[in-house]
C-alpha positions, 0 to 999 in steps of 0.5 A: 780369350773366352767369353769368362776371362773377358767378362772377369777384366770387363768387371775388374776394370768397371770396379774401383782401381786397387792393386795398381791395375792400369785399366781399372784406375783409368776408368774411374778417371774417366767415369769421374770426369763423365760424371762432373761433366753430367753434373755441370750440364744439369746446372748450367741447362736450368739457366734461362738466359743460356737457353735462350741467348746462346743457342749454339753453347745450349745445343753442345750441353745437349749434346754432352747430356746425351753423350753422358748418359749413353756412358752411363746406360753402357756402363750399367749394362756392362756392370750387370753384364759382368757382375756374374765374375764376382762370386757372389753374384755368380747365379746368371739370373738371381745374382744380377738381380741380387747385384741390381738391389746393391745400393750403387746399381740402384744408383745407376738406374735412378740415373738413367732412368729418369731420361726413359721416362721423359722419352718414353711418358713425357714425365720430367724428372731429371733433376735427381740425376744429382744423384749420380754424385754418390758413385764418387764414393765407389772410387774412394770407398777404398780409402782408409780415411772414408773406412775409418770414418765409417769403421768409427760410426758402427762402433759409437752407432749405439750412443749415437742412437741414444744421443739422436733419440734424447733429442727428438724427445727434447723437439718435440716437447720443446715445440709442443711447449711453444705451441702451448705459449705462442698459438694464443698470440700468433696462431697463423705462425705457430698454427700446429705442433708441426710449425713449432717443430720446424721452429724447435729444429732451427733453434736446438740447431741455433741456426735462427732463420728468424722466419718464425719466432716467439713474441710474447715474454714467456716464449721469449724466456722458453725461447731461450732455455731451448737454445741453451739445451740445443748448445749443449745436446748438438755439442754431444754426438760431435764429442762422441765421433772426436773420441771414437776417432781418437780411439780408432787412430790410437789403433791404427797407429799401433797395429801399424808398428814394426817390431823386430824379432831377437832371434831371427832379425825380420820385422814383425808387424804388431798384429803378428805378435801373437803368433811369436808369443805362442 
């Protein structure tokens, strides 16, 4: 087997598992387990009474930080190994480098990186090996569930914008209002116009954390105008994403349909109708 044919199978199997290959499936099986078991680790080494009472469970979740990101530096290398199998990455120097820009390789290498750093500068940032997370989405990135969502969000992209872009506008003239009304009697609470921002999002949201909030009567009454606005303009983008999904299951329900043809008898899906009606 040449060293072309065997970087080919390295790359299909490191890809997500389509086409029901074996090798591939297993492996993000695999990777996915790796992945929850680094994930655990992380949480359970920032409790203290484990570092400190039971030494021999501390000792083993060090042991498994370190197995895991040996499979994740492997994993890497041979992702930016193979990747010179896909064509689009077939240049062996420019094509790496264009495969280690995609956003998963930069995933891969926030990960590990953070361990060389404390190894070799004593700098601790380990916490956003959290990140690591996001590669789950290269196993179901396939899936038609995750492709509709995404396919819906590019269609409604524009209403959406226009929907986010009102409500910023709403924030910040709602927090530069109560600035104006609460920083005579609370300048402490409402300091600034970024304090009321804080202030604006918790309450357009009505998520009412209730750490900052109006004490005078016309604060109160502008308040109150604000959370009804919040009600009706939060309710938006999430009526804009229930119709574009409608719409897109409409479609994906009828282009799934099978018609059968009167001359010959095969079936004929409804995409292909086109081409009997020519």
């Amino acid at each position: 087997m040449s060293i072309a044919s065997i970087r080919k199978r390295v790359y299909e199997i490191l890809e997500p598992a389509r086409d029901g290959d074996a090798g591939s499936l297993a492996f993000d099986i695999f990777i996915t387990i790796v992945i929850f078991l680094n994930i655990m680790v992380m949480i359970l080494m920032t409790v203290k009474e484990i570092r400190e009472y039971y030494f021999y469970f501390s000792v083993l979740l060090v042991l498994l930080a370190a197995s895991t990101l040996i499979i994740f530096v492997a994993e890497y290398i041979l992702r930016i190994w193979s990747c010179t199998a896909n064509e689009e990455y077939s240049n062996p120097i420019f094509g790496r480098l264009k495969w280690a820009l995609t956003p998963y390789a930069l995933i891969d290498l926030i990960v590990i990186l953070p361990y060389f750093l404390l190894l070799f500068t004593g700098i601790d940032i380990t916490g956003i090996v959290v990140l690591r997370v996001f590669r789950l989405f290269k196993i179901i990135r396939y899936s038609d569930s995750i492709s509709l969502i995404i396919r819906v969000v590019k269609i409604e992209k524009n209403t959406l914008i226009t929907t986010y872009l009102v409500l910023f506008i709403v924030l910040i003239a709602s927090a530069t209002l109560m600035f104006q009304v609460e920083f005579p009697a609370q300048p402490d609470t409402f300091a600034n116009i970024p304090d009321a921002m804080w202030w604006g999002v918790i309450t357009l949201t009505t998520t009412g954390y209730g750490d900052i909030v109006p004490i005078t009567p016309a604060g109160k009454l502008l308040g109150g105008i604000i959370s009804l606005i919040g009600i009706g303009i939060f309710a938006l983008p999430a009526g804009i994403l229930a119709s574009g999904f409608t719409k897109a299951l409409e479609q994906s329900v009828e282009s799934e349909k099978i018609y059968m043809c009167p001359h010959c008898g095969n079936e004929i899906p409804h995409n292909e109708l086109w081409r009997k009606n020519k």
